[in-house]
C-alpha positions in Angstrom: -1.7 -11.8 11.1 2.0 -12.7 11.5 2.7 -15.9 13.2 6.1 -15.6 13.6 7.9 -14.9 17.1 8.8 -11.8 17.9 12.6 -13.2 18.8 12.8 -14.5 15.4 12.8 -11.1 14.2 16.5 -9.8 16.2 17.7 -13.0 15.3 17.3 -12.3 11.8 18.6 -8.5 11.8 21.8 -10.3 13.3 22.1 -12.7 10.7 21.7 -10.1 8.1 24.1 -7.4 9.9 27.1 -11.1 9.8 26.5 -11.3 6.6 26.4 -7.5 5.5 29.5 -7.3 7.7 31.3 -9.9 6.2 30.5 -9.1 2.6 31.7 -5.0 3.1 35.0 -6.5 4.9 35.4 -8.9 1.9 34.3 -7.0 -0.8 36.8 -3.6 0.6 39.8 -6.2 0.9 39.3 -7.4 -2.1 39.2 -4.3 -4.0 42.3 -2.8 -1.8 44.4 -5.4 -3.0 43.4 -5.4 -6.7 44.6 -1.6 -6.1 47.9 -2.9 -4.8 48.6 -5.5 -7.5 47.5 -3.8 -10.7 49.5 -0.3 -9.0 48.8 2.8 -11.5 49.9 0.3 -14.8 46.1 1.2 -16.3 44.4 4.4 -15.7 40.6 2.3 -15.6 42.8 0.8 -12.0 44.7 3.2 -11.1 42.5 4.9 -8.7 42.0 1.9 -6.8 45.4 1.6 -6.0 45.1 4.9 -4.2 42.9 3.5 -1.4 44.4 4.6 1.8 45.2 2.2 4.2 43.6 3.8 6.9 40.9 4.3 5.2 40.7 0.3 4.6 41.5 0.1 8.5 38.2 1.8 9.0 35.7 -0.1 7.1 36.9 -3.5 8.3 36.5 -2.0 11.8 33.2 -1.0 11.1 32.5 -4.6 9.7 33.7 -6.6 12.8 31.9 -4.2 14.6 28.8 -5.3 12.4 29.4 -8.5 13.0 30.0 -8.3 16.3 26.9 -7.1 17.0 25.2 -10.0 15.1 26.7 -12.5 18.2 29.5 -13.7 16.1 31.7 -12.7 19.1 34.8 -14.8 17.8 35.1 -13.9 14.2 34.8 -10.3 15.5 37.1 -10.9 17.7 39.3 -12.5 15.1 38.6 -9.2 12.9 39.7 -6.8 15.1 42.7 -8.9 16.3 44.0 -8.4 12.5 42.9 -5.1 12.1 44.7 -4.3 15.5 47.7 -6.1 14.6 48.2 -4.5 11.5 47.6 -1.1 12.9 50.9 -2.1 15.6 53.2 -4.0 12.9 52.6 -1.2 10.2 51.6 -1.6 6.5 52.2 0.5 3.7 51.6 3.9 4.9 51.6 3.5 8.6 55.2 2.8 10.4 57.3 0.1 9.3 59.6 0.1 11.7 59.3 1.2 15.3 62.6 2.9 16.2 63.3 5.1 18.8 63.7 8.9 18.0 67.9 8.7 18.4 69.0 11.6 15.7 72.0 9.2 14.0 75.3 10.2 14.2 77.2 12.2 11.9 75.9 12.3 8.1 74.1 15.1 6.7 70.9 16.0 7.1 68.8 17.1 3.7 65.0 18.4 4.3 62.4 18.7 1.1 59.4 20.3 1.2 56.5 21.3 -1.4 55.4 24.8 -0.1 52.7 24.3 -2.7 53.1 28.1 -4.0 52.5 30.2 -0.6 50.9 33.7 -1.6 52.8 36.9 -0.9 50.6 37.2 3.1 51.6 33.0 4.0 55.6 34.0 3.1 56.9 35.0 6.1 55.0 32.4 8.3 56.4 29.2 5.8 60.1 30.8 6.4 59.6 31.1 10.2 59.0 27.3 10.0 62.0 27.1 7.8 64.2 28.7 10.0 63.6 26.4 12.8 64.9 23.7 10.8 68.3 22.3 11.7 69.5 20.9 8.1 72.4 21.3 6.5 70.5 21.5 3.1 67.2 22.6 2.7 65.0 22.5 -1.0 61.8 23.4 -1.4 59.2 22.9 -4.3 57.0 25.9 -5.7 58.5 28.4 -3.1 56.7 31.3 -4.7 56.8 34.3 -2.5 58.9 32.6 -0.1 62.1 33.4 -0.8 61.7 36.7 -2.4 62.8 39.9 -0.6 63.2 39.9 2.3 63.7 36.7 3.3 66.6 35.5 0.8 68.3 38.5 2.7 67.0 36.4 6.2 69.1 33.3 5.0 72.0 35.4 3.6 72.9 37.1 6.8 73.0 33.6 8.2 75.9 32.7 6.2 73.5 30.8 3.9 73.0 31.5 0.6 69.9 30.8 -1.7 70.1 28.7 -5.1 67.3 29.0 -7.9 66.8 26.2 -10.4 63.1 26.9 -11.6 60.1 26.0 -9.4 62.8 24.8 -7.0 65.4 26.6 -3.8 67.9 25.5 -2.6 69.3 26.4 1.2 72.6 25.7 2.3 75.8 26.9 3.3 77.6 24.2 0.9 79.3 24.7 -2.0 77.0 24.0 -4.7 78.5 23.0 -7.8 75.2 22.7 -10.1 71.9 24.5 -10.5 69.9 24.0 -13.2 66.5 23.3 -14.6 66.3 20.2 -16.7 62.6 19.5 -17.5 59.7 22.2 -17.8 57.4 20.5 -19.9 53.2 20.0 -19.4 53.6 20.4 -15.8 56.3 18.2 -15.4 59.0 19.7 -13.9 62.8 18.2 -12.8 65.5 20.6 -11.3 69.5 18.9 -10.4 71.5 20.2 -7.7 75.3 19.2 -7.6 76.9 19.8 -3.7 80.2 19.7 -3.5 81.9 16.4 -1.7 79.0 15.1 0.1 78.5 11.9 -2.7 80.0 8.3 -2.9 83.7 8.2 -3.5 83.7 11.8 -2.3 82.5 13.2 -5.6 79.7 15.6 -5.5 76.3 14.3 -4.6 73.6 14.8 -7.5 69.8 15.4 -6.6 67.2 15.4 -8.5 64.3 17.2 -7.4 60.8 16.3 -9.1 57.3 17.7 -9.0 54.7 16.0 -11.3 51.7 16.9 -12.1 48.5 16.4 -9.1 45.5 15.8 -11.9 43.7 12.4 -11.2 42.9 12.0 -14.5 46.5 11.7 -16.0 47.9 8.1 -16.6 50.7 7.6 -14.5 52.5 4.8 -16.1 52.2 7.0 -19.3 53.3 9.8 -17.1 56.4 8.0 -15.8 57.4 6.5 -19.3 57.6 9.9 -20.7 59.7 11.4 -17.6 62.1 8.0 -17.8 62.5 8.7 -21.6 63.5 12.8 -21.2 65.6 12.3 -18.4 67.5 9.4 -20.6 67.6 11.7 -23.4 69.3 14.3 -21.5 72.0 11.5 -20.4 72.8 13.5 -17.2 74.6 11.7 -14.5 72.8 9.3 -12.4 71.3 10.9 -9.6 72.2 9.7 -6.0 69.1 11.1 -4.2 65.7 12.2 -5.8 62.9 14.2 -3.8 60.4 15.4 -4.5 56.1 15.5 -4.9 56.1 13.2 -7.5 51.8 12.5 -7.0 52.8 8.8 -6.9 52.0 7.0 -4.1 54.2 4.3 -2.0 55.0 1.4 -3.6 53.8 2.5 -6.9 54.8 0.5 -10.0 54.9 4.1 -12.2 57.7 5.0 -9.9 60.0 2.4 -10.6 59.6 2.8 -14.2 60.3 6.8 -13.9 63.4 5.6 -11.5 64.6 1.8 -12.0 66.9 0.9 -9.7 66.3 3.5 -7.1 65.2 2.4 -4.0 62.4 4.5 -0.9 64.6 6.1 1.4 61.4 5.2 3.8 62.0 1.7 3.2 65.7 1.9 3.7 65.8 4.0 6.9 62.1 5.0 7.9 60.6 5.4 11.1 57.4 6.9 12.3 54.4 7.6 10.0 55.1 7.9 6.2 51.8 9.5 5.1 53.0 13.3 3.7 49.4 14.6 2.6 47.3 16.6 3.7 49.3 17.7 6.4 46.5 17.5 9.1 46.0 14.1 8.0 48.4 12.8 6.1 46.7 9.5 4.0 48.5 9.7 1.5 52.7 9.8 0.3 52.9 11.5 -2.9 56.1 12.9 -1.3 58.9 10.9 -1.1 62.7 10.5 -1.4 64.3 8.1 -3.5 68.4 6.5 -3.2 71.0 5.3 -5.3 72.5 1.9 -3.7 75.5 3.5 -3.6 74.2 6.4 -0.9 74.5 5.0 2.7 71.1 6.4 4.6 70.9 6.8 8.0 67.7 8.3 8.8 64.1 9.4 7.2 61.1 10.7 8.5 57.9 12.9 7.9 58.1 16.8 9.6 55.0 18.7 9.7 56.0 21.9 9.9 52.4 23.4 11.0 51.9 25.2 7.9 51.4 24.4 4.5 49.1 21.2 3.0 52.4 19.0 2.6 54.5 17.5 5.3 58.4 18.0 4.7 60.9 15.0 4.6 63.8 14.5 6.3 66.4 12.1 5.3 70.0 12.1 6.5 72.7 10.6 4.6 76.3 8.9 5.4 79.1 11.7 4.8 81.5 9.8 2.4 84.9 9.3 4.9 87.2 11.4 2.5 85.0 14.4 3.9 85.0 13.7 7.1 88.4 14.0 7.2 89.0 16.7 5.4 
């Protein structure tokens, strides 16, 4: 028969549950930021680097939580006052930058969104939300059904007219210059767009629109060399605004390899939460929009749109001054 107290019992639960705590808080940290340091350079890490922040948020909550209820009131109070904080000051995918919701003056305002091939019954629903878009450009990714008849007609009799480069539409009532396809290869598709006047200097602004492909499996760095070295093979002019669902997630080192040089229009000019997917809730940012130093930004944010899996992106760039005075 068991000599031991009965207290001693609780009191060893407790010390178990601190040290369970502390180890899941520790060990999920750790492995977040080997995510974040390695990126998606090796596919054996890339993975990792796909954690979600809120995600991370979660399990250290339920750590301190853990460890809270082992009696170690002021390291869980110390746990939840970092979790807490970084939750208000922002990290990664949640917002960096607290700004009111002031539309910017002037500038133009450019939406992209992956429709994600809507079937021939979702059409007219995905261009009802379209509609209620106030853009001066619009381009969406895999429109499918969604701008065949009737609704190209739709735009058209809104002065609008409707430009095809692949996979890829294009909405505005600006004169476009350029539409064309330049990659279709393994899933890896790149369409440029050339509007008239709207770039630095007044020249017409170039954007690139990407979708890569979503499959987890793929090496990404690979992925990225092999788009960097077509799209410098093609030696087309340097792009001063890329969108698109690249399946790269913020802050990803793949990226900058596929686009040195260019910088997150989130980073530049973000406010609100970046995540873009799944629409309901939006963990990750495989969609994002990328600019050339030269292109002044004056706003960016996430739309959901209420249909769809993806959230659309708004950014709104500076109108060069010769057209604003023309």
């Amino acid at each position: 028969m068991s000599t031991e107290p009965e207290t001693a019992k609780p009191r060893r639960w407790r010390a178990s549950a601190v040290v369970i705590g502390a180890l899941i808080a520790a060990g999920a940290a750790a492995l977040w930021l080997t995510g974040r340091v390695a990126s998606d350079r090796w596919p054996s890490l890339q993975q990792i680097s796909w954690i979600p922040v809120p995600l991370l948020l979660a399990v250290l909550g339920l750590s301190t939580l853990l460890v809270g209820w082992g009696r170690r009131w002021r390291l869980a109070v110390v746990g939840w006052v970092l979790v807490i904080g970084w939750m208000v000051l922002g990290a990664d995918h949640l917002a960096r930058r607290w700004r009111p919701a002031v539309e910017p003056p002037g500038g133009v305002r450019i939406v992209h969104w992956n429709a994600a091939s809507p079937s021939e019954s979702e059409a007219a629903g995905y261009s009802a939300a379209l509609a209620k878009l106030d853009a001066e450009i619009i381009i969406v990714s895999n429109d499918w059904w969604l701008f065949g008849r009737p609704f190209t007609r739709d735009w058209e009799s809104q002065g609008r007219r409707v430009v095809r480069a692949g996979p890829f539409a294009l909405v505005t009532e600006l004169p476009v210059v350029e539409a064309r396809l330049v990659i279709a290869n393994s899933g890896m598709w790149v369409g440029q767009f050339q509007i008239e006047s709207l770039g630095p200097d007044g020249r017409p602004l170039v954007v690139q629109v990407v979708d890569l492909p979503s499959a987890p499996e793929l090496a990404r760095w690979t992925l990225a060399s092999d788009l960097r070295e077509r799209l410098d093979g093609l030696r087309l002019p340097p792009p001063d605004l890329v969108v698109g669902d690249f399946n790269l997630d913020a802050g990803s080192v793949a990226l900058r390899r596929a686009f040195p040089g260019m910088q997150s229009a989130f980073a530049r000019a973000g406010r609100g939460y970046a995540g873009s997917y799944p629409r309901e809730w939006p963990f990750w940012q495989p969609d994002q929009a990328l600019v050339a130093d030269r292109l002044g930004v004056l706003d960016y944010r996430l739309l959901d749109l209420g249909v769809g899996t993806h959230r659309a992106q708004s950014v709104v760039i500076d109108i060069p001054e010769s057209s604003r005075t023309r």
